[in-house]
VOMAR-567940 format. One record per atom (N, C-alpha, C, O, CB): x, y, z; residue number from 1; atom name; residue in three letters. Coordinates in Angstrom, 2 decimals, always signed. Glycine has a CB too. Layout:
N
{atom {X; Y; Z}; NUM; CA; ALA}
...
# end
This chain:
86
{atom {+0.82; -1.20; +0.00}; 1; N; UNK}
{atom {+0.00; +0.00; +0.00}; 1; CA; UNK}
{atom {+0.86; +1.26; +0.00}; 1; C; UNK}
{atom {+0.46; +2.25; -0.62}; 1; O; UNK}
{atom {-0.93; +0.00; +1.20}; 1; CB; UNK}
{atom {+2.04; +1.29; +0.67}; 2; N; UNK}
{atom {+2.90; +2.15; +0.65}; 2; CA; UNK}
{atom {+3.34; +2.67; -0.61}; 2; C; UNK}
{atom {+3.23; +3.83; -1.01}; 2; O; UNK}
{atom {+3.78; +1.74; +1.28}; 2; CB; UNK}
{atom {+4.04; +1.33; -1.41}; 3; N; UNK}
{atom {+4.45; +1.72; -2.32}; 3; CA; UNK}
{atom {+3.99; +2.20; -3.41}; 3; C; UNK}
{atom {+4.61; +2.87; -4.22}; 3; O; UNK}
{atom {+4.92; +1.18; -2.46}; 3; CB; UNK}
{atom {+2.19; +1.65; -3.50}; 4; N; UNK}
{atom {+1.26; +2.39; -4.46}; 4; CA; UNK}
{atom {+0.77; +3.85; -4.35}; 4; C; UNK}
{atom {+0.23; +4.56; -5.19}; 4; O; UNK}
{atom {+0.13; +1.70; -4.49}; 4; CB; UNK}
{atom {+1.21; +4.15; -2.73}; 5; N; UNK}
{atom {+0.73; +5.52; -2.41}; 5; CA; UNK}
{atom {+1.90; +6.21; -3.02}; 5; C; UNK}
{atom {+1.61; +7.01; -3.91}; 5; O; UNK}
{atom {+0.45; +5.87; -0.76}; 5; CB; UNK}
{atom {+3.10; +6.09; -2.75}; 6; N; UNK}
{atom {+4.50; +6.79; -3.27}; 6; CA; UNK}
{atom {+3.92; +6.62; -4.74}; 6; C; UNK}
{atom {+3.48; +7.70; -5.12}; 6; O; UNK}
{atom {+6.27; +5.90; -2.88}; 6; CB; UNK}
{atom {+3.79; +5.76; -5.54}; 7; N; UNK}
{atom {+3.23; +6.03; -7.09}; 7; CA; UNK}
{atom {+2.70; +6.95; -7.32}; 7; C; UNK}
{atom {+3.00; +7.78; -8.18}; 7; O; UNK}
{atom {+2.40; +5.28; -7.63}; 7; CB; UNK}
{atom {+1.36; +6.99; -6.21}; 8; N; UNK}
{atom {+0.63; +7.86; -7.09}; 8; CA; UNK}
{atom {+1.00; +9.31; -6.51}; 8; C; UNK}
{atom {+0.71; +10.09; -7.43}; 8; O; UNK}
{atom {-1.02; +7.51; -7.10}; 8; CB; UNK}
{atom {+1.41; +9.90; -5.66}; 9; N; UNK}
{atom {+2.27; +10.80; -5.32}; 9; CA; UNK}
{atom {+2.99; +11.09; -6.42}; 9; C; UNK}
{atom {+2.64; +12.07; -7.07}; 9; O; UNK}
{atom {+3.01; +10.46; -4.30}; 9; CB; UNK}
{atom {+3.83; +10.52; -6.73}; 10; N; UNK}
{atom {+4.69; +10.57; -7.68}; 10; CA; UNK}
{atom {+4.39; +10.96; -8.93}; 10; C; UNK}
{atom {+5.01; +11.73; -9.66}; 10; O; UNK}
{atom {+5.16; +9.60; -7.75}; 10; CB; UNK}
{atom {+2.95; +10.11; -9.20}; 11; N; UNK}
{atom {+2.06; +11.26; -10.92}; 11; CA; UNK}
{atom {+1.62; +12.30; -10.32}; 11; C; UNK}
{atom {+2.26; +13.30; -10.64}; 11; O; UNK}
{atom {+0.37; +10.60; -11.98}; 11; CB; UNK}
{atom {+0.63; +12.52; -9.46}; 12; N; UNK}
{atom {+0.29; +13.94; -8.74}; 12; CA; UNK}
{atom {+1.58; +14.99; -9.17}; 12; C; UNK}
{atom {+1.72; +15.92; -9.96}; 12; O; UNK}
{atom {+0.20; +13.73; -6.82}; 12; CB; UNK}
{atom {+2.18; +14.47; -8.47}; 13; N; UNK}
{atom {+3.51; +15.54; -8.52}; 13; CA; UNK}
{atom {+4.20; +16.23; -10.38}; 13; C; UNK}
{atom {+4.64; +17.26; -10.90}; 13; O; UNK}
{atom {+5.03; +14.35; -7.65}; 13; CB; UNK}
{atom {+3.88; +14.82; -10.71}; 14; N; UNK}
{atom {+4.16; +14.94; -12.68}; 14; CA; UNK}
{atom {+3.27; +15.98; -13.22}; 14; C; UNK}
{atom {+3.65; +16.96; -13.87}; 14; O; UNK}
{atom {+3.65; +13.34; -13.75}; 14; CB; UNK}
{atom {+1.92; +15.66; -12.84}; 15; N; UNK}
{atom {+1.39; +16.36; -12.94}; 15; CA; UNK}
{atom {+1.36; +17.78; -12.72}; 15; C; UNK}
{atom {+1.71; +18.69; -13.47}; 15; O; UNK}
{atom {+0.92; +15.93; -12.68}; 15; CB; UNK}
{atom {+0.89; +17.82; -11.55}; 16; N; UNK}
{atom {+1.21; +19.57; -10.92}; 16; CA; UNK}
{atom {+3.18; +20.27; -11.57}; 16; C; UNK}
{atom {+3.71; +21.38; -11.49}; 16; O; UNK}
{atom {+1.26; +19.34; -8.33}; 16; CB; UNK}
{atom {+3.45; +19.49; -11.92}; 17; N; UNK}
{atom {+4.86; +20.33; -13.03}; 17; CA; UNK}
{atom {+4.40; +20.81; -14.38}; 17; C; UNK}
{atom {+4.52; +21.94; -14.87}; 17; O; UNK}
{atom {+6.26; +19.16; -13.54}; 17; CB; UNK}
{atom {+3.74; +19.51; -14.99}; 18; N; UNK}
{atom {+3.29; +19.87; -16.19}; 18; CA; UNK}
{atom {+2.34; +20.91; -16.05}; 18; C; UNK}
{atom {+2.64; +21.98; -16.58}; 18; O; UNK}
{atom {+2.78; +18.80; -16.88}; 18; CB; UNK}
{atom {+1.06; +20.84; -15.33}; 19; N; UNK}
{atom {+0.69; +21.84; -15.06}; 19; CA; UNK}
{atom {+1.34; +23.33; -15.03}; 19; C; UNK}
{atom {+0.79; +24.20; -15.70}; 19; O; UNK}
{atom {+0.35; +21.50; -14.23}; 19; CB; UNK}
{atom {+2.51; +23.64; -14.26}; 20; N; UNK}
{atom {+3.55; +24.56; -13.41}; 20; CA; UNK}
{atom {+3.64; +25.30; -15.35}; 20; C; UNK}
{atom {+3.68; +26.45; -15.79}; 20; O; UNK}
{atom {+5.51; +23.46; -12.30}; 20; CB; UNK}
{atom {+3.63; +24.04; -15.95}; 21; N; UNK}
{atom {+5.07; +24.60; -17.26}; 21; CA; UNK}
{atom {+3.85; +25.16; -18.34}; 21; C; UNK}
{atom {+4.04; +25.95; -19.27}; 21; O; UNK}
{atom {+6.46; +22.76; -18.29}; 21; CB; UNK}
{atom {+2.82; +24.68; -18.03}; 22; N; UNK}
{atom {+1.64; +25.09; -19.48}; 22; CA; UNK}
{atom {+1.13; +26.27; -18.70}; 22; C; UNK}
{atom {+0.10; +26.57; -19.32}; 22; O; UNK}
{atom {+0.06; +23.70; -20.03}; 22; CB; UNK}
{atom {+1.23; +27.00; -17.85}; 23; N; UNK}
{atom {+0.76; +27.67; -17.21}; 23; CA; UNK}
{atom {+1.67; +28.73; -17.33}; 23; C; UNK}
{atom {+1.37; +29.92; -17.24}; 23; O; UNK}
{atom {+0.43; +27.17; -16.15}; 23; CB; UNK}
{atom {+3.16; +28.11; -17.59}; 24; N; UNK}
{atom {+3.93; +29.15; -17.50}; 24; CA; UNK}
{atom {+4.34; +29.57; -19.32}; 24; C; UNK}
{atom {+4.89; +30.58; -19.75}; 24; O; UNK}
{atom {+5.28; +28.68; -16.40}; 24; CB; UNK}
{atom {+3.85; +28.37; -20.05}; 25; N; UNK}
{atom {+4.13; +28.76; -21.36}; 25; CA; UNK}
{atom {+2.89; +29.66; -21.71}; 25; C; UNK}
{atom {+2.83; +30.33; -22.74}; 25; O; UNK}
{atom {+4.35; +27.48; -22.35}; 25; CB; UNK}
{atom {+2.01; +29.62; -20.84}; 26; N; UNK}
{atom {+0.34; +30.18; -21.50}; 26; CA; UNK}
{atom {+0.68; +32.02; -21.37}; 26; C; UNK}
{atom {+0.54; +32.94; -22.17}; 26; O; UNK}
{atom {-1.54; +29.51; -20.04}; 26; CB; UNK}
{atom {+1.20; +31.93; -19.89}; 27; N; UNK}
{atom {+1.98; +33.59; -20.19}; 27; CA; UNK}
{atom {+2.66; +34.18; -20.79}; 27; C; UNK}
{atom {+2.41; +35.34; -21.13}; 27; O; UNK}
{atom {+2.53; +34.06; -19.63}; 27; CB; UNK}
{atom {+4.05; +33.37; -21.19}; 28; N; UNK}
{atom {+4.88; +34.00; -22.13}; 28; CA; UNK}
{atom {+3.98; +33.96; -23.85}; 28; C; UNK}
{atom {+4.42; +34.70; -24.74}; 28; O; UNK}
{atom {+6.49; +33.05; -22.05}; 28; CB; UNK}
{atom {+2.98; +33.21; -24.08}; 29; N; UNK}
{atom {+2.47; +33.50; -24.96}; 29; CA; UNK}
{atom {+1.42; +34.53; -24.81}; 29; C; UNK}
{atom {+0.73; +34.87; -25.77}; 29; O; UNK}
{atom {+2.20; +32.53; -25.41}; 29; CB; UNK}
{atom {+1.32; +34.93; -23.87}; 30; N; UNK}
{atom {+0.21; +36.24; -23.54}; 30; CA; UNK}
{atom {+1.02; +37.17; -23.97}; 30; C; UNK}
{atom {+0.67; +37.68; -25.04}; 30; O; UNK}
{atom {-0.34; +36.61; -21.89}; 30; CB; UNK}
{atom {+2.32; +37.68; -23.34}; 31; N; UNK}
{atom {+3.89; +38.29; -23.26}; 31; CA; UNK}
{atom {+4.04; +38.81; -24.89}; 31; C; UNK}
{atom {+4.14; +39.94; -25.35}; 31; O; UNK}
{atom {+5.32; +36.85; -22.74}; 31; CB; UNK}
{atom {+4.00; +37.69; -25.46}; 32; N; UNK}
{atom {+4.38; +37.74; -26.93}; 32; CA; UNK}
{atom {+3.21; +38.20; -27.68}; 32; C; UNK}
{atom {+3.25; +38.95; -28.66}; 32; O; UNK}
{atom {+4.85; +36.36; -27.49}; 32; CB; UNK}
{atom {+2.09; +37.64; -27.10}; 33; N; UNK}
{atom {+0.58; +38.42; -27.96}; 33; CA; UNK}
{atom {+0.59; +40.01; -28.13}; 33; C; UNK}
{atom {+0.31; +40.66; -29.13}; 33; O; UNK}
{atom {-1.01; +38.16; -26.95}; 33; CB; UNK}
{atom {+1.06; +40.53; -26.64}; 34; N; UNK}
{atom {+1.02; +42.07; -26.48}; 34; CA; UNK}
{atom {+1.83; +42.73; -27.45}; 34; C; UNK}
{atom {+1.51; +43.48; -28.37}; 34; O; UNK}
{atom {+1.49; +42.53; -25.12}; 34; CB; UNK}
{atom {+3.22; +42.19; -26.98}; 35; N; UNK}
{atom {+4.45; +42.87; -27.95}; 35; CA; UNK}
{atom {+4.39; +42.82; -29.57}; 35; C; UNK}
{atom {+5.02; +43.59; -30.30}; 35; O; UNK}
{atom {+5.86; +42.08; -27.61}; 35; CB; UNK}
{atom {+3.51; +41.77; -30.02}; 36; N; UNK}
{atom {+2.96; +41.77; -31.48}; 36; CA; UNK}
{atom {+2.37; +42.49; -31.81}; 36; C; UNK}
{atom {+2.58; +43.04; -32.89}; 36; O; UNK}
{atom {+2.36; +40.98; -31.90}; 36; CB; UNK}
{atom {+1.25; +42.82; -30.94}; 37; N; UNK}
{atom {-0.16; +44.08; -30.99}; 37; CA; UNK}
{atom {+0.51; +45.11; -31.00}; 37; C; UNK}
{atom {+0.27; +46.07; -31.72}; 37; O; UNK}
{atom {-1.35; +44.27; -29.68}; 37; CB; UNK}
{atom {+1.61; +45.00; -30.01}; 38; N; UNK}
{atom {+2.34; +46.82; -29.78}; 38; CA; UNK}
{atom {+3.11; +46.62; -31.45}; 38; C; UNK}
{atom {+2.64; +47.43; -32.25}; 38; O; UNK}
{atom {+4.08; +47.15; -27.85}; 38; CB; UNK}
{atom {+4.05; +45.81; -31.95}; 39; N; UNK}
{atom {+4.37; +46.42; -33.13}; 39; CA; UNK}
{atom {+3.81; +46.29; -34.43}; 39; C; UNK}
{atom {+4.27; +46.58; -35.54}; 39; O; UNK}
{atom {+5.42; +46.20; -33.27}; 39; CB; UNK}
{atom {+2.53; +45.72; -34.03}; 40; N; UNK}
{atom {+1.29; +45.88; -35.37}; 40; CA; UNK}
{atom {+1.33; +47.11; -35.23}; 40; C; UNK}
{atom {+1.83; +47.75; -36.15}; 40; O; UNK}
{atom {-0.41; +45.23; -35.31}; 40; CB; UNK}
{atom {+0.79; +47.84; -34.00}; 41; N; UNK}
{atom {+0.65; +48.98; -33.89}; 41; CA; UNK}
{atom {+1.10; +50.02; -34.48}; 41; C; UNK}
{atom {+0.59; +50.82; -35.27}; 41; O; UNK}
{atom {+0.79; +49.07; -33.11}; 41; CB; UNK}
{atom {+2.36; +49.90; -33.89}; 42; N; UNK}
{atom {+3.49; +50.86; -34.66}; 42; CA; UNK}
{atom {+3.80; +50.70; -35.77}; 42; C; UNK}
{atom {+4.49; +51.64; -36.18}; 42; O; UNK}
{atom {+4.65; +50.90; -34.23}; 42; CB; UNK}
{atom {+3.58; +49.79; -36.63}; 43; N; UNK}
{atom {+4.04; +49.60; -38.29}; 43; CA; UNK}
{atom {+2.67; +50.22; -39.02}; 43; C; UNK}
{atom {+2.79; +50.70; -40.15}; 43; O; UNK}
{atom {+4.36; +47.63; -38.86}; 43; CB; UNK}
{atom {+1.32; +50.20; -38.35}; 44; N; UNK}
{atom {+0.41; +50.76; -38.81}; 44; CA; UNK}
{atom {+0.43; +52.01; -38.86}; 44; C; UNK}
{atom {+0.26; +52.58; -39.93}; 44; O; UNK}
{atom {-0.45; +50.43; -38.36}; 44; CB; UNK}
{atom {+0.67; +52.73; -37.63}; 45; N; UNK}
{atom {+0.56; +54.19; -37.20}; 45; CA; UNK}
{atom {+1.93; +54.63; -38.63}; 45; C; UNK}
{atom {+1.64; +55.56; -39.39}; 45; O; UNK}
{atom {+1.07; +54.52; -34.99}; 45; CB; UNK}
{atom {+3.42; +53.82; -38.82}; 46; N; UNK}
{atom {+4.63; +54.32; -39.71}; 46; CA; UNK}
{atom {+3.83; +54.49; -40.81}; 46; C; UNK}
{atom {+3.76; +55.62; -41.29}; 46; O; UNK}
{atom {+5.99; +53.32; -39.98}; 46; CB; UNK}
{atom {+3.06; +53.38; -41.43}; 47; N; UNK}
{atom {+2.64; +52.97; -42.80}; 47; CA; UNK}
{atom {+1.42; +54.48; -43.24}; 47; C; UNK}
{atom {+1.33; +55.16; -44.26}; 47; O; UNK}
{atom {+1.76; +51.05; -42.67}; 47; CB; UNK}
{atom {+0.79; +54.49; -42.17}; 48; N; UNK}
{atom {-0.38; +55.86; -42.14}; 48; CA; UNK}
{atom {+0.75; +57.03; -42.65}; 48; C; UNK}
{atom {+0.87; +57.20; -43.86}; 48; O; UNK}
{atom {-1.22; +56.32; -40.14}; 48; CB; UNK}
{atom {+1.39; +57.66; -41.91}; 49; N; UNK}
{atom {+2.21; +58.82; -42.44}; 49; CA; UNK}
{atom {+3.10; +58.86; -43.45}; 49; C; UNK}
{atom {+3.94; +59.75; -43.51}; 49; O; UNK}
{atom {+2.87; +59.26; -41.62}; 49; CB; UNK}
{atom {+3.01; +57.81; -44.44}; 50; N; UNK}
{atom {+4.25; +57.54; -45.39}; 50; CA; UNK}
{atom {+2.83; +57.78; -46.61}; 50; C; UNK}
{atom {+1.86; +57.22; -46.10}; 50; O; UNK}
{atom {+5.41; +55.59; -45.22}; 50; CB; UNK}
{atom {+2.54; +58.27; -47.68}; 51; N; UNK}
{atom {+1.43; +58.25; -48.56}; 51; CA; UNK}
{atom {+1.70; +57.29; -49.27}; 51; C; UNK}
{atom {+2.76; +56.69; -49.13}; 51; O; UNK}
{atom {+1.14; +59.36; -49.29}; 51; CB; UNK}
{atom {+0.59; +56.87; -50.41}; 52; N; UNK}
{atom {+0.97; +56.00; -51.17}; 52; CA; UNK}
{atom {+1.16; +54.20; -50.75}; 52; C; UNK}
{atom {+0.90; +53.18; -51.39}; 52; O; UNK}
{atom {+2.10; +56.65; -51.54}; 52; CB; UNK}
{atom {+1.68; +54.41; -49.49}; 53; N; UNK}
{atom {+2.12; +52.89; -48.83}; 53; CA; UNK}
{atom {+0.57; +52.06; -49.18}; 53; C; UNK}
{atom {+0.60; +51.24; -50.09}; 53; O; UNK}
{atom {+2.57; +52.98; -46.67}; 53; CB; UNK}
{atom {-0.66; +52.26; -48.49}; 54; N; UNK}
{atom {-1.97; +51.40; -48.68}; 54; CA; UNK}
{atom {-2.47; +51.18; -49.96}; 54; C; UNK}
{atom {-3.29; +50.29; -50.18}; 54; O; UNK}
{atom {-3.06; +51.95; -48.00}; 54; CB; UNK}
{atom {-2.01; +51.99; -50.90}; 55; N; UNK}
{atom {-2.58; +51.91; -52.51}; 55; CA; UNK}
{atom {-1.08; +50.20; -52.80}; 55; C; UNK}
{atom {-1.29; +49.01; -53.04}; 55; O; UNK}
{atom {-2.13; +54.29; -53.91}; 55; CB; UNK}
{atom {+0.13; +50.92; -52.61}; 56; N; UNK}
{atom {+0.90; +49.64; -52.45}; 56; CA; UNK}
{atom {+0.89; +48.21; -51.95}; 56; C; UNK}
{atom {+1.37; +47.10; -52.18}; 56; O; UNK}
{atom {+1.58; +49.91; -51.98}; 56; CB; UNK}
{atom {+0.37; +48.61; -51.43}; 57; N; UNK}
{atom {+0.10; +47.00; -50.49}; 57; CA; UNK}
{atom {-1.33; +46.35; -50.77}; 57; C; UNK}
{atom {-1.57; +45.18; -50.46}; 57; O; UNK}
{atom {+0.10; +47.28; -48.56}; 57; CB; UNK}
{atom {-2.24; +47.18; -51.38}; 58; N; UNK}
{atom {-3.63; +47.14; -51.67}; 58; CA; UNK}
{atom {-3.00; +46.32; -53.05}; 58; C; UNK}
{atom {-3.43; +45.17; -53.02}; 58; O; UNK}
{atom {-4.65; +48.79; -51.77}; 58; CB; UNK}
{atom {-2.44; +46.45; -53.80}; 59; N; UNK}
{atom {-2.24; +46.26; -55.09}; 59; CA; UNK}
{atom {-1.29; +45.00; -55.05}; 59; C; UNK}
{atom {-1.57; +44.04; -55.77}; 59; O; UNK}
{atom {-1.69; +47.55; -55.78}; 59; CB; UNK}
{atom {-0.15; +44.98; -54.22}; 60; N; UNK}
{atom {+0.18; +43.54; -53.92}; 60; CA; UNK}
{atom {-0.98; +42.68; -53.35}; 60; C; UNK}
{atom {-1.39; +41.76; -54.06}; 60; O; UNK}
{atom {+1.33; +43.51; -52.92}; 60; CB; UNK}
{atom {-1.47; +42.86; -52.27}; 61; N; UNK}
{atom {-2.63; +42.08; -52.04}; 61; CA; UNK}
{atom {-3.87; +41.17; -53.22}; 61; C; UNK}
{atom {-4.29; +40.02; -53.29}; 61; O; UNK}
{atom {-3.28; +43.09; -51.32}; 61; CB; UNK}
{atom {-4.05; +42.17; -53.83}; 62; N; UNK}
{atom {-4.65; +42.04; -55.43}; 62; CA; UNK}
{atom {-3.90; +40.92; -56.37}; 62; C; UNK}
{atom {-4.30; +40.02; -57.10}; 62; O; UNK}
{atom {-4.45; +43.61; -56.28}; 62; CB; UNK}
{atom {-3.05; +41.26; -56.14}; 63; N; UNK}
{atom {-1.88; +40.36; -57.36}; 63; CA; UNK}
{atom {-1.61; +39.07; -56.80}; 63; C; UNK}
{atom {-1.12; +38.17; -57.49}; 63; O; UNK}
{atom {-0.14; +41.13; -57.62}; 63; CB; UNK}
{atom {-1.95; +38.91; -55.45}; 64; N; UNK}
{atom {-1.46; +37.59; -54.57}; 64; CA; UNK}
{atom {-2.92; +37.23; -54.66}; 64; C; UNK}
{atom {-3.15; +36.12; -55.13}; 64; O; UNK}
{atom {-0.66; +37.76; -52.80}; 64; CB; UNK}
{atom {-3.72; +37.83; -54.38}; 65; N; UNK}
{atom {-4.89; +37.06; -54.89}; 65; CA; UNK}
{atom {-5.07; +36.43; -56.15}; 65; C; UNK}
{atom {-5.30; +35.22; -56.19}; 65; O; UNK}
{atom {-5.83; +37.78; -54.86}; 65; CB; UNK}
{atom {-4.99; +37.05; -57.10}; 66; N; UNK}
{atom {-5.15; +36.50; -58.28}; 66; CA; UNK}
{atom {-3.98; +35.36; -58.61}; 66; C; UNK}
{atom {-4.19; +34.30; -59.20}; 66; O; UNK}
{atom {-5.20; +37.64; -59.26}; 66; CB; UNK}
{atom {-3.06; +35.68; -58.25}; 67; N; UNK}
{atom {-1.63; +34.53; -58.54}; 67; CA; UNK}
{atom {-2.42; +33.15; -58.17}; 67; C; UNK}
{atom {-2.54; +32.09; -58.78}; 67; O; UNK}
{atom {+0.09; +34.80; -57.22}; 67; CB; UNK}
{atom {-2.96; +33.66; -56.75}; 68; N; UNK}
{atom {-3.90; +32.19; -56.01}; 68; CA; UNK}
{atom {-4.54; +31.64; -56.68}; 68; C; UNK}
{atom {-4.42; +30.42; -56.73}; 68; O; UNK}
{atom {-4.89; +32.30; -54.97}; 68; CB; UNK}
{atom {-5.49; +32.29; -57.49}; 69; N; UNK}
{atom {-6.57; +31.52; -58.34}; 69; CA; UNK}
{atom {-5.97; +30.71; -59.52}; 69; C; UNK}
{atom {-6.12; +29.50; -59.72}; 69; O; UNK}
{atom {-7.63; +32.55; -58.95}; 69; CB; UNK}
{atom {-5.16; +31.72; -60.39}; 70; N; UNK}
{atom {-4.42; +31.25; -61.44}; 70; CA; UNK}
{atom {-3.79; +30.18; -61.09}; 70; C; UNK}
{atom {-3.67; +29.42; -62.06}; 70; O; UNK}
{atom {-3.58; +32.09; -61.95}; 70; CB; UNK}
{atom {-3.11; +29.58; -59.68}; 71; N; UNK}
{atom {-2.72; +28.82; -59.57}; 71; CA; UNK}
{atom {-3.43; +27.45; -59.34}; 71; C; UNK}
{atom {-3.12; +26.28; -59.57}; 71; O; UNK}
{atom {-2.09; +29.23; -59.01}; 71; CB; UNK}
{atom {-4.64; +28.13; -58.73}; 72; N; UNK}
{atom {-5.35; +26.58; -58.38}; 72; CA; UNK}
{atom {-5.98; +26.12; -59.22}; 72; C; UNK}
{atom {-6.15; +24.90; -59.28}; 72; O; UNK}
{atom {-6.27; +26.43; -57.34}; 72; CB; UNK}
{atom {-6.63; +27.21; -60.31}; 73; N; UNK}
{atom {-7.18; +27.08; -61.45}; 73; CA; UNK}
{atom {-6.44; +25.92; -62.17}; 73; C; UNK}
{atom {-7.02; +25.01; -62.75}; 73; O; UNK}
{atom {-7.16; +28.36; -62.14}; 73; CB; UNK}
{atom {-4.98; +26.08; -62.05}; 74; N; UNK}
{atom {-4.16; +25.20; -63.24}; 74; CA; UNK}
{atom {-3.84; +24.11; -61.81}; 74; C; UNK}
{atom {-4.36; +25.22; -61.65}; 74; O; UNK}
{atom {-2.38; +26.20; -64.34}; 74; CB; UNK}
{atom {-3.67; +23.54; -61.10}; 75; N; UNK}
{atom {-3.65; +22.90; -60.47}; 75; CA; UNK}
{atom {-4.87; +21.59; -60.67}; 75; C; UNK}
{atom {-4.65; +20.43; -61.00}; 75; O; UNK}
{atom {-3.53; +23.69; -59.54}; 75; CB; UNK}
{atom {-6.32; +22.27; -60.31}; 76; N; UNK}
{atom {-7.13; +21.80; -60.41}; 76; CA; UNK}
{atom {-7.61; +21.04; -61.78}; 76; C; UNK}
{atom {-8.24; +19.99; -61.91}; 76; O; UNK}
{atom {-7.67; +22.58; -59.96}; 76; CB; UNK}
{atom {-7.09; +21.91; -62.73}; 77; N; UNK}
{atom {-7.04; +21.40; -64.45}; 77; CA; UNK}
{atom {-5.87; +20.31; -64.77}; 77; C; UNK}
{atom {-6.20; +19.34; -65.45}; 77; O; UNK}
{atom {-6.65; +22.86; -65.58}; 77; CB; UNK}
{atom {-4.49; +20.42; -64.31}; 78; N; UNK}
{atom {-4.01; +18.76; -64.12}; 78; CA; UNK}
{atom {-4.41; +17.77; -63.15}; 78; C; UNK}
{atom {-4.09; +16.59; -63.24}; 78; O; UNK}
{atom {-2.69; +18.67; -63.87}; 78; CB; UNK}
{atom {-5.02; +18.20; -62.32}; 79; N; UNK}
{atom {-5.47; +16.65; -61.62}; 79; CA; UNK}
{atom {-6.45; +16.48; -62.24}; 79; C; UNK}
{atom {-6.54; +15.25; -62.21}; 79; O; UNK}
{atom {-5.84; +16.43; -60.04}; 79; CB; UNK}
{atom {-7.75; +17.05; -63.13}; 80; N; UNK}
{atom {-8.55; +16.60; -63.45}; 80; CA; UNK}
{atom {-8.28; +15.83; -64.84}; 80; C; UNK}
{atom {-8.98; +14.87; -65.16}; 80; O; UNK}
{atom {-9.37; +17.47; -63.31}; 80; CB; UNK}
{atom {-7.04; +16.40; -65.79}; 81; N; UNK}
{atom {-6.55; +15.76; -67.00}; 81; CA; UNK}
{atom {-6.40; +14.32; -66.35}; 81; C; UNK}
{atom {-7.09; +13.35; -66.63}; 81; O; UNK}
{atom {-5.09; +16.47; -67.68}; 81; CB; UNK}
{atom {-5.28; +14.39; -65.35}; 82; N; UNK}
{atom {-4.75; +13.04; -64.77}; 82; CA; UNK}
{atom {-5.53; +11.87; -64.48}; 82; C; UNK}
{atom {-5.30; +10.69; -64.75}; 82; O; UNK}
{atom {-4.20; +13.27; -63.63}; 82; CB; UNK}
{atom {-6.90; +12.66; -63.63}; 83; N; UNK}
{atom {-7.91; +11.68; -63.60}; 83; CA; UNK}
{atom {-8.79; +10.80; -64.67}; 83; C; UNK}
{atom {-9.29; +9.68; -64.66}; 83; O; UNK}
{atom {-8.63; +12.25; -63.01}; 83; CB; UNK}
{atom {-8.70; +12.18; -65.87}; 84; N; UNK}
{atom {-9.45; +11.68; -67.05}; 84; CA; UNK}
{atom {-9.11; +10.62; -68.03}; 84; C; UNK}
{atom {-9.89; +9.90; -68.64}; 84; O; UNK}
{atom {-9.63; +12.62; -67.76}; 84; CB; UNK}
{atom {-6.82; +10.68; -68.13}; 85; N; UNK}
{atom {-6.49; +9.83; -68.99}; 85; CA; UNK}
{atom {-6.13; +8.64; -68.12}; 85; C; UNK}
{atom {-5.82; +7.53; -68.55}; 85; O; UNK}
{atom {-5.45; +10.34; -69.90}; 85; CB; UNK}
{atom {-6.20; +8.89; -67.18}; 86; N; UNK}
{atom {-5.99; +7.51; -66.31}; 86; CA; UNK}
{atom {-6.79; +6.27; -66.45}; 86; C; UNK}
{atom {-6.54; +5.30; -65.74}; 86; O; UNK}
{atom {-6.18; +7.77; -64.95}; 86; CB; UNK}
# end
């Protein structure tokens, strides 16, 4: 009985660490959430006073969209060849 009590002591204890460590990783990912927000922040507020920057990035955005389609478009058109002469 002893020695099953020291067992389970022994996961308790595994436990309450693992616990200790997800608890302590859950903050430093809080830590890191903020400091992201703070330099979203600040790259937004730079990007606002520079002109021109949102028409730029509006227009890459655009072009990465469309690259996407064009791509799946032709993607989707060889697997369907593949399927057909198969």
């Amino acid at each position: 009985m002893l020695g099953e009590r020291g067992r389970i002591e022994n996961s308790h204890n595994m436990a309450d660490s693992v616990l200790s460590q997800a608890y302590a990783v859950n903050e430093q990912f809080g830590l890191q959430r903020q400091q992201l927000e703070h330099v979203r922040t600040r790259i937004t507020h730079a990007v606002g006073m520079v002109p021109g920057v949102n028409g730029l990035i509006s227009r890459i955005g655009t072009k990465r969209r469309r690259d996407g389609i064009i791509l799946g478009t032709t993607i989707a058109f060889c697997f369907l060849m593949l399927l057909y002469f198969m």
